[in-house]
SEPALUM-66558 format. One record per residue (C-alpha): x, y, z. Coordinates in Angstrom, 1 decimal, decimal comma. Example, Ala and Ser with C-alpha at 12.3 -4.5 7.8 and 13.67 -1.06 7.14 Angstrom:
<atom><c1>12,3</c1><c2>-4,5</c2><c3>7,8</c3></atom>
<atom><c1>13,7</c1><c2>-1,1</c2><c3>7,1</c3></atom>
//
This chain:
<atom><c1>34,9</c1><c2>-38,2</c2><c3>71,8</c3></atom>
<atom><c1>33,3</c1><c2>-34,7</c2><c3>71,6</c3></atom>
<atom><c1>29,4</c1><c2>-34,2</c2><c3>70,3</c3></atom>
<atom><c1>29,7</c1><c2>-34,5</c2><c3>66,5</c3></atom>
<atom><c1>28,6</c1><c2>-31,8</c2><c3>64,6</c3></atom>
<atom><c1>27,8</c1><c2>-30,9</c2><c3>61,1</c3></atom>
<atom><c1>28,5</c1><c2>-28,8</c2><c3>58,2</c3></atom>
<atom><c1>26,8</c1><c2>-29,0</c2><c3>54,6</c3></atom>
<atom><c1>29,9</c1><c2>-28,9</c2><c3>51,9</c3></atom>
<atom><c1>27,9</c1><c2>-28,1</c2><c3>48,4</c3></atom>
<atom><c1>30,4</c1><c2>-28,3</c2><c3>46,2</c3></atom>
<atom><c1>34,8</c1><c2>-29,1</c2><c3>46,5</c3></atom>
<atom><c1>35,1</c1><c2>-25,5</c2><c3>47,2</c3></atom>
<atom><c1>33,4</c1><c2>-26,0</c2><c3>50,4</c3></atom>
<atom><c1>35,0</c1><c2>-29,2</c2><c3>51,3</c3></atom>
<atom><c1>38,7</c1><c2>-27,0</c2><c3>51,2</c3></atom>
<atom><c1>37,6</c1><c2>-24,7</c2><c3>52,6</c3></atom>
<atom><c1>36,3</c1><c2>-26,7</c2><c3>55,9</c3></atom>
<atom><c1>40,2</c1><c2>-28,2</c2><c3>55,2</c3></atom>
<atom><c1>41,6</c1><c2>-25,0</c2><c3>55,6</c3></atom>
<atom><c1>39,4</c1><c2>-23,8</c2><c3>58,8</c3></atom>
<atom><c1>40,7</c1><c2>-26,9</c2><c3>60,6</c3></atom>
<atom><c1>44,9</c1><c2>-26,3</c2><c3>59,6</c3></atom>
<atom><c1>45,5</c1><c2>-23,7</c2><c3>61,9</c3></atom>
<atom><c1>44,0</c1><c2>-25,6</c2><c3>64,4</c3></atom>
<atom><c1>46,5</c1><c2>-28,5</c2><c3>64,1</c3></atom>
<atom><c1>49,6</c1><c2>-29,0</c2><c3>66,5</c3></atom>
<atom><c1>52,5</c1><c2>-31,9</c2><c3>66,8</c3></atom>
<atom><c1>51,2</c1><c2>-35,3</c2><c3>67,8</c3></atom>
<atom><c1>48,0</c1><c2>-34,7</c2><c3>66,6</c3></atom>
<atom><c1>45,7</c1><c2>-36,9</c2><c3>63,9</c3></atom>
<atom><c1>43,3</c1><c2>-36,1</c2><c3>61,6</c3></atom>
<atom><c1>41,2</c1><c2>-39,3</c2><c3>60,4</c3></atom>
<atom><c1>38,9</c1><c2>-38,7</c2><c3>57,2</c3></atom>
<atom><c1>36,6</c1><c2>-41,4</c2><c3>56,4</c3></atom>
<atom><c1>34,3</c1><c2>-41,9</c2><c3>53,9</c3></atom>
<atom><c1>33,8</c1><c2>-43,8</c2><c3>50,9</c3></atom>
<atom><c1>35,9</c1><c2>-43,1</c2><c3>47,2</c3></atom>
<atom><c1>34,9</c1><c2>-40,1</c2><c3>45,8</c3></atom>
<atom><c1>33,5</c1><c2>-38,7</c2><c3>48,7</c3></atom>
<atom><c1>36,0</c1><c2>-35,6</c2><c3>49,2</c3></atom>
<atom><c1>38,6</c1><c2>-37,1</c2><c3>51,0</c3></atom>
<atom><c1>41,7</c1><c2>-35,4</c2><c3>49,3</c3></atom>
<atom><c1>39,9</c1><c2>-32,3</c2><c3>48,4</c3></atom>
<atom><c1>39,7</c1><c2>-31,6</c2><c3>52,3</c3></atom>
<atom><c1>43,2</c1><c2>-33,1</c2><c3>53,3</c3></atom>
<atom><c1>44,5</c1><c2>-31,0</c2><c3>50,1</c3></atom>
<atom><c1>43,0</c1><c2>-28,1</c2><c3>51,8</c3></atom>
<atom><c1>44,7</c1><c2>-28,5</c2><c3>55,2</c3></atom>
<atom><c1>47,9</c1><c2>-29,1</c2><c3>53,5</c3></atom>
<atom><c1>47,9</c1><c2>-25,9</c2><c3>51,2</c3></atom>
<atom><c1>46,7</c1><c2>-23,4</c2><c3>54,2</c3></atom>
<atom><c1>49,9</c1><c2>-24,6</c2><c3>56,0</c3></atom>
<atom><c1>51,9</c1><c2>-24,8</c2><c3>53,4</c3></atom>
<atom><c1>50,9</c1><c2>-22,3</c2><c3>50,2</c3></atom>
<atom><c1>47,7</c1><c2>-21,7</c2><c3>48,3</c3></atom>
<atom><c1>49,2</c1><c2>-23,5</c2><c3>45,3</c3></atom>
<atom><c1>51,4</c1><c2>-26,3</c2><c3>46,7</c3></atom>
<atom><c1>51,5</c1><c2>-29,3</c2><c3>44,9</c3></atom>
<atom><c1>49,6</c1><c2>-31,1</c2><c3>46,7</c3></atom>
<atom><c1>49,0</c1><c2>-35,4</c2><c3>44,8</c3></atom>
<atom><c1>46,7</c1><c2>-37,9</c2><c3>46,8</c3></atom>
<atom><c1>49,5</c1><c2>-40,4</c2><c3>48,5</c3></atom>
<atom><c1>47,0</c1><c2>-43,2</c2><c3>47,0</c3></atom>
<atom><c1>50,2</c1><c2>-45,1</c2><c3>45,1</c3></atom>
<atom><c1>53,4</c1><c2>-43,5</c2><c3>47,2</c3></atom>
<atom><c1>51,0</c1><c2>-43,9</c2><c3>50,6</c3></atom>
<atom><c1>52,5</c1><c2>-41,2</c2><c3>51,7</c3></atom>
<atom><c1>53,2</c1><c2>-37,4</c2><c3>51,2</c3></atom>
<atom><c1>55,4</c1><c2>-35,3</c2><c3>53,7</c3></atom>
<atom><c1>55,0</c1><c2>-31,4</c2><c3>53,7</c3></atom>
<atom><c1>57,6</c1><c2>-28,8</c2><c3>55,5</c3></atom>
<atom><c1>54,9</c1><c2>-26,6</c2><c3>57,1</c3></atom>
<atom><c1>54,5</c1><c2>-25,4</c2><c3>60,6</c3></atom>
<atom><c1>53,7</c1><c2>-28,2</c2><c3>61,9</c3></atom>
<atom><c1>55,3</c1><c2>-30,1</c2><c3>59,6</c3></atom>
<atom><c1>52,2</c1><c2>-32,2</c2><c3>57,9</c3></atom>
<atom><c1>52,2</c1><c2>-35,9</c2><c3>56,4</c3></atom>
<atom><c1>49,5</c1><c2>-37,2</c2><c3>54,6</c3></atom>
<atom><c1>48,9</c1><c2>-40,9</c2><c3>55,0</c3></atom>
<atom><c1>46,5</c1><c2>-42,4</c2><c3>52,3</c3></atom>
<atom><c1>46,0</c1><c2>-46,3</c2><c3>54,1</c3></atom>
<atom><c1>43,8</c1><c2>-47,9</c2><c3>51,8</c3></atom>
<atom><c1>46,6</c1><c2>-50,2</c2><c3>50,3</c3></atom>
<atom><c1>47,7</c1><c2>-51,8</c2><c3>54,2</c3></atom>
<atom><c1>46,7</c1><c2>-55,0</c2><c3>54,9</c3></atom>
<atom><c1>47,9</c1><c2>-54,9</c2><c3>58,4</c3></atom>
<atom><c1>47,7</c1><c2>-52,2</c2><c3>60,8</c3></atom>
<atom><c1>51,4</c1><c2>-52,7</c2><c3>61,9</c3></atom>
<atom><c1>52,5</c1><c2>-51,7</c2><c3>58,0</c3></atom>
<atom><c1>51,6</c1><c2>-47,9</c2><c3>59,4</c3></atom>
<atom><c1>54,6</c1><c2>-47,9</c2><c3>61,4</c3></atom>
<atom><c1>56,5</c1><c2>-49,3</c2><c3>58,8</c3></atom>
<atom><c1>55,8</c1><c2>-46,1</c2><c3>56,2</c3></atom>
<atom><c1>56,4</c1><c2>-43,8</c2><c3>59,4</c3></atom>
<atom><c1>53,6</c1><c2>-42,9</c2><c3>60,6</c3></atom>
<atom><c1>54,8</c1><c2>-43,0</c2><c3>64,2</c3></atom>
<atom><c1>57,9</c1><c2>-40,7</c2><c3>63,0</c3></atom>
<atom><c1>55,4</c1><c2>-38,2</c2><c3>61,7</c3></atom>
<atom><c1>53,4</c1><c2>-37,7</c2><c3>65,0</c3></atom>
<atom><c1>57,1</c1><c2>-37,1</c2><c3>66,6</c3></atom>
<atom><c1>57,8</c1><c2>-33,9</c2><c3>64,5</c3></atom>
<atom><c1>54,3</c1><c2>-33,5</c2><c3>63,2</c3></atom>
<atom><c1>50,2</c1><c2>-34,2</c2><c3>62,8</c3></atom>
<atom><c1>49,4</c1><c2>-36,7</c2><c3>60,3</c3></atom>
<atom><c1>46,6</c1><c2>-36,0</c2><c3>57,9</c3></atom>
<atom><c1>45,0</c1><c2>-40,1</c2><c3>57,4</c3></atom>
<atom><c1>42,5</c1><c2>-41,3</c2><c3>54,3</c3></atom>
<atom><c1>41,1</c1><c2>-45,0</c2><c3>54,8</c3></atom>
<atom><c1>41,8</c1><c2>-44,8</c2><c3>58,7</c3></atom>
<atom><c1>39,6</c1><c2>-47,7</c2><c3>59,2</c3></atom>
<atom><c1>42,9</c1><c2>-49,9</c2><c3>58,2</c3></atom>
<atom><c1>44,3</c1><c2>-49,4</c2><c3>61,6</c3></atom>
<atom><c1>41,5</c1><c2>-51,5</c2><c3>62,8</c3></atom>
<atom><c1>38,6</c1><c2>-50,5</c2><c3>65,2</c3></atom>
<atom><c1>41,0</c1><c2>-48,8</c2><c3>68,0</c3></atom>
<atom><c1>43,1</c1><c2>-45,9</c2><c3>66,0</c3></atom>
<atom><c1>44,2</c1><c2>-44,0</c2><c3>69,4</c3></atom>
<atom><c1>46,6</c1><c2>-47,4</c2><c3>69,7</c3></atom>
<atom><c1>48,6</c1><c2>-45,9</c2><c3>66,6</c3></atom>
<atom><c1>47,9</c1><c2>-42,1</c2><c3>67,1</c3></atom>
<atom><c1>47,5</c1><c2>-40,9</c2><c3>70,6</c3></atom>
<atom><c1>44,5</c1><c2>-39,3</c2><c3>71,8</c3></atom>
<atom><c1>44,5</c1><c2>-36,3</c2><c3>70,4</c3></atom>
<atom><c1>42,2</c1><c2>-36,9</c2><c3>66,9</c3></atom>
<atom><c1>39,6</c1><c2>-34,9</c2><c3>64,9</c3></atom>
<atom><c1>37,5</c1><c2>-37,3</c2><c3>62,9</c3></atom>
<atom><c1>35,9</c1><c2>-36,4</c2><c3>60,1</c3></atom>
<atom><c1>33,5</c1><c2>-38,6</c2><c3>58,3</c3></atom>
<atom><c1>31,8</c1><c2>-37,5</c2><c3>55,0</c3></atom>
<atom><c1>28,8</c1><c2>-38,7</c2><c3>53,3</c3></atom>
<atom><c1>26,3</c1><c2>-37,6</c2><c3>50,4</c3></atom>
<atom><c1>24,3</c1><c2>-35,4</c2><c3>51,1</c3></atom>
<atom><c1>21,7</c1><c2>-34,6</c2><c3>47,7</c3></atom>
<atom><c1>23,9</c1><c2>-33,0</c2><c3>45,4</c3></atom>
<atom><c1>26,7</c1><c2>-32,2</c2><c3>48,0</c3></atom>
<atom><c1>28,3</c1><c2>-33,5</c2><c3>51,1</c3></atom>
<atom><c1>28,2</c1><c2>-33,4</c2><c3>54,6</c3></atom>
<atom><c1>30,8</c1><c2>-33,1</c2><c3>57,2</c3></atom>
<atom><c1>30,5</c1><c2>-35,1</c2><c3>60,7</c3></atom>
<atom><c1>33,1</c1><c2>-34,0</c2><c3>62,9</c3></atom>
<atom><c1>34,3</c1><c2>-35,0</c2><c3>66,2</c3></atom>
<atom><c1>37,0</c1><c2>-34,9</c2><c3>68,2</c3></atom>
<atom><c1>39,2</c1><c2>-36,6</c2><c3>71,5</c3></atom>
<atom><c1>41,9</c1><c2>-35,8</c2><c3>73,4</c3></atom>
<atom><c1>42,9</c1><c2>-31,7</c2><c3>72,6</c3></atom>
<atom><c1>40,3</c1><c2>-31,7</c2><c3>69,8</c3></atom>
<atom><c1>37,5</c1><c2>-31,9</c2><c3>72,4</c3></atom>
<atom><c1>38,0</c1><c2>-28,2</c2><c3>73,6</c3></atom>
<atom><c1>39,5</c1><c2>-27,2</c2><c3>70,3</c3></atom>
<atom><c1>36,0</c1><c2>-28,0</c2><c3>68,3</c3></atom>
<atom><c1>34,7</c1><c2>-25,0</c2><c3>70,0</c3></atom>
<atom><c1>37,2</c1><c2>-22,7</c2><c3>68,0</c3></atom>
<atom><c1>36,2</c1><c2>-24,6</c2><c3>64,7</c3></atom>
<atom><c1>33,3</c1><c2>-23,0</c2><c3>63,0</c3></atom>
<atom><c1>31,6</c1><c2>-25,9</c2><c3>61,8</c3></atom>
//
């Protein structure tokens, strides 16, 4: 993993817009993990990933009851909400390993893949874990594989 850094998210806007600084970033084969607990910003930041490769106003649901949510973009995106898995195998089995073949994979609730991720995804993954922080958030983010050398292009 790289050296985590920081960034204060005051408000939703801010949490889309860190989204949206890390999308053109993204390539085929890669993962992004969000952790954090409900109601931290989660979807807010995946939703801004999603609409800066896709449009400013795509439709863009938390996969919370359909798991997941599969978005034409370049690359094409999927965004994996895992909080309803039991076992780390049932990733596969929603296509999780189809979407790093054609795409990245945007994941909520990572932590149900179980304490070694890389064993699903590769080792090419930016993690993001956000907290409270007062009245806003804060962003930790870190990355392995390709994301090592491409934190330095993030503005974080």
């Amino acid at each position: 993993m790289s050296e985590a850094r920081e960034r204060v998210l005051p408000d939703a806007g801010a949490t889309a817009r860190l989204g949206a600084a890390i999308a053109p970033l993204l390539a085929p084969g890669e993962a992004v993990l969000l952790y954090g607990p409900l109601g931290m910003g989660k979807s807010t930041l995946a939703r801004g990933m999603i609409r800066a490769l896709t449009r400013p106003d795509e439709d863009v649901p938390s996969p919370t009851f359909t798991l997941v949510q599969f978005y034409e973009s370049d690359p094409p995106v999927a965004h994996f909400d895992l909080y309803r898995l039991t076992r780390p195998e049932e990733a596969s089995e929603i296509g999780l390993d189809e979407a790093l073949d054609h795409g990245c994979a945007i994941i909520e609730w990572p932590e149900r893949l179980g304490d070694d991720p890389a064993r699903w995804l590769g080792p090419d993954i930016l993690t993001v874990t956000l907290a409270e922080q007062g009245e806003g958030r804060v962003a930790t983010v870190s990355g392995a594989g390709a994301w090592k050398g491409k934190l330095r292009d993030l503005h974080v």
